[in-house]
C-alpha atoms as one frame of an Amber mdcrd trajectory, in Angstrom:
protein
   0.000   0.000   0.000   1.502   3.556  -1.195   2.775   5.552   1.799   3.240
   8.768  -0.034   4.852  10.999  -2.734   7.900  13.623  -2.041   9.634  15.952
  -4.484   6.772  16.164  -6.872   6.440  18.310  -9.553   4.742  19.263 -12.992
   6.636  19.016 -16.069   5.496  21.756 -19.028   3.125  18.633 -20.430   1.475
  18.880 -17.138   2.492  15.640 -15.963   3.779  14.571 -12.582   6.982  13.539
 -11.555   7.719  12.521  -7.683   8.857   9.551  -5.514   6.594   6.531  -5.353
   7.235   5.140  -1.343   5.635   2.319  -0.069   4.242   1.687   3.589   7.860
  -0.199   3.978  10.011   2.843   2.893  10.859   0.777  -0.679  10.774   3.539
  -3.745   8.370   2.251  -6.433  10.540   4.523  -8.940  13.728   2.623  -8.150
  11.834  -1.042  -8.346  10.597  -0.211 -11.613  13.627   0.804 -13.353  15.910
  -1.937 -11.651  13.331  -4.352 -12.791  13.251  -2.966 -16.244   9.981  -1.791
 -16.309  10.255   1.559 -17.354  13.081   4.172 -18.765  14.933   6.318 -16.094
  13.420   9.742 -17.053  15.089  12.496 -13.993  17.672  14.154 -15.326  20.506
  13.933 -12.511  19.537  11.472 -10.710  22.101   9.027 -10.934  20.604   6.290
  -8.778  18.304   5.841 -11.356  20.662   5.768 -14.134  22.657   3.191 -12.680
  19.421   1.031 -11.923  18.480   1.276 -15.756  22.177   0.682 -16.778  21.971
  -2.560 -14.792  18.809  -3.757 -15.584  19.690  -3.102 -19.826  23.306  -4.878
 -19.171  20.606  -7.679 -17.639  18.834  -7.752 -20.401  15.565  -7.697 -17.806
  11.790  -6.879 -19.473  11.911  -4.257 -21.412  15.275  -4.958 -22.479  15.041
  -8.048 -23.751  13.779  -6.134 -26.921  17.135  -4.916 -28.829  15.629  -2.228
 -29.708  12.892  -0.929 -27.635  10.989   2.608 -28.465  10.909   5.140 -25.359
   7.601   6.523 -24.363   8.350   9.960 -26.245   9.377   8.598 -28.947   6.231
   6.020 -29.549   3.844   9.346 -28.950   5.784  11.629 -31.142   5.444   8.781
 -33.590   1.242   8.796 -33.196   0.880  12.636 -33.301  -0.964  13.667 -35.494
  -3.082  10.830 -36.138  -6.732   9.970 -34.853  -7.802   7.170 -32.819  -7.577
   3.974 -34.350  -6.347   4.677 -37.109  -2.683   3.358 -38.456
């Protein structure tokens, strides 16, 4: 069960960005990205690079793909086009 959020802010999308921590003091953010889940996104925060680097040299989840397409990327890729449609 979630605990509670620090550090959050808005980004100029308008979305949020904070610490995920858990009644047990574990940081959703870092389990994610050590577990390959999701891209390390903060810009500075090193912790999370070296979580990502080690779950890529791992080859866990989402890098199992050799090539997998970042969030950005896949919605600058759909702009532009309606629902549905390819």
């Amino acid at each position: 069960m979630p605990r509670g959020a620090r550090g959050g802010h808005s980004t100029s999308t308008g979305r949020t960005i904070a610490d995920v921590l858990l009644a047990d003091g574990a940081d959703v953010n870092h389990q994610l990205v050590k577990s390959g889940w999701c891209w390390w996104y903060v810009p500075k925060d090193t912790v999370l690079e070296r979580l990502e680097g080690e779950a890529r040299e791992a080859k866990l989840e989402l890098w199992t793909d050799a090539s997998p397409v970042p969030p950005w990327k896949f919605r600058k890729s759909r702009r532009g086009r309606r629902a549905g449609m390819c």
